[in-house]
N, C-alpha and C positions, 0 to 999 in steps of 0.2 A: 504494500500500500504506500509506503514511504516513496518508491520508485517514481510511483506514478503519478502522485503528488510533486515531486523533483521533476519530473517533465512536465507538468501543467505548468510549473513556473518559468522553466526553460522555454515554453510556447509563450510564455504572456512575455515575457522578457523579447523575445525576439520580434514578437509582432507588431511592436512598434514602428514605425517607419522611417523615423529617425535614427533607432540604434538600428534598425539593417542598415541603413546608408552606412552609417559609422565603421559596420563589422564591416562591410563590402570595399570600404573603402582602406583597409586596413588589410586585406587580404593579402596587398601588393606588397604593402611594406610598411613597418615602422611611423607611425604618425603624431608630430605633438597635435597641442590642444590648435596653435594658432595654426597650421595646415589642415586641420581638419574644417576650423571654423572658414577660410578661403576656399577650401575645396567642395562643401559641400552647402556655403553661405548661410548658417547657421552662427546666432551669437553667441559667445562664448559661453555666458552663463548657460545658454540650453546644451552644449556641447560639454562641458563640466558637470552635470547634471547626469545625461546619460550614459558618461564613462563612466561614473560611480555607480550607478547601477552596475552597469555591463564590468566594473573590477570587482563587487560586489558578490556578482553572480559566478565570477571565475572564469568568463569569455576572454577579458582581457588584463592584462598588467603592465605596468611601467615601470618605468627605469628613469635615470636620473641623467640626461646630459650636459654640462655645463649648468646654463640655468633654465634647460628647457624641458622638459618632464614627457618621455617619448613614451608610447603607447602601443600594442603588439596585443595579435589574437595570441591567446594560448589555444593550445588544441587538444584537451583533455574533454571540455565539453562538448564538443565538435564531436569526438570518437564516441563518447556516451549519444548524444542523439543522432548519430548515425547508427549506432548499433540497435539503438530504439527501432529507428524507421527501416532496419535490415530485414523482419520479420514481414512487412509491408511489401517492402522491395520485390521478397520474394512470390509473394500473390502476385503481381502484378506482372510480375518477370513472365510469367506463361502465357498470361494472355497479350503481351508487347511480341511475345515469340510467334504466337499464333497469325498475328494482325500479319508480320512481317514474310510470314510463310504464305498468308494471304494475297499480299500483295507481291509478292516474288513471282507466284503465277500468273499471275494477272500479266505480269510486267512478261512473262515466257511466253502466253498466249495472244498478247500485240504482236508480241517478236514474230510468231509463226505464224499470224494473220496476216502481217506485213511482206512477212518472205513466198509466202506461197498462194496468196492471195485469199480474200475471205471469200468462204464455202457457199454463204446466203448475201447477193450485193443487198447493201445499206439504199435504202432510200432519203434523199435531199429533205428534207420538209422545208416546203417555200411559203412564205408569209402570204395569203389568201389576201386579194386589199378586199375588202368591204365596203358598198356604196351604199349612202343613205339616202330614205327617200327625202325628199325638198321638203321644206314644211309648207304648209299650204297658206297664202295668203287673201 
């Protein structure tokens, strides 16, 4: 129960839209407060705000450099809600297989339509114009 309690918060924590931006933009590299707040034009105090959360939570940690206070995903709760969403992955894993195998055919049966010509010719369908009668005056 505790677990899954620990992922409803990991979901409320990430669905914010400001701290994705933040993780997302952090992905790449290393971020202080004042590159974050340029990069994604956000003011500081909102950007101060959700890094404590998100250090809070264990998504991210800083370090000290000179006098700038840099910012970095950790990747431990990364691995825990991936391992969450592994079980998901896998339902869904068969039916993406299925679609794919559906669509491979498809994609063999153009090919052979195309190469040897189609068995039953297609018919054009051409726009019928429609005339109305006048109205009567």
């Amino acid at each position: 129960m505790e677990y899954i309690r620990s992922m409803e918060s990991v979901f409320e924590i990430i669905a914010e839209p400001n701290r994705r931006a933040i993780l997302s933009l952090l992905v790449s590299s290393q971020q202080s407060v004042g590159e974050i707040e340029r990069r994604l034009r956000m003011p500081q105090p909102t950007v101060s705000k959700h890094l404590r959360v998100l250090r809070e939570a264990g998504f991210v940690e800083s370090a000290v450099d000179a006098q700038r206070r840099l910012y970095r995903l950790k990747p431990e709760p990364f691995e825990e809600l991936d391992s969450w969403l592994d079980q998901f992955r896998r339902f869904w894993s068969a039916h993406v297989d299925a679609l794919e195998r559906h669509l491979d055919r498809m994609d063999h049966d153009r090919m052979d339509e195309q190469q040897h010509g189609s068995s039953t010719p297609t018919k054009k369908k051409t726009k019928e114009k429609t005339t109305r009668p006048k109205p009567r005056t």
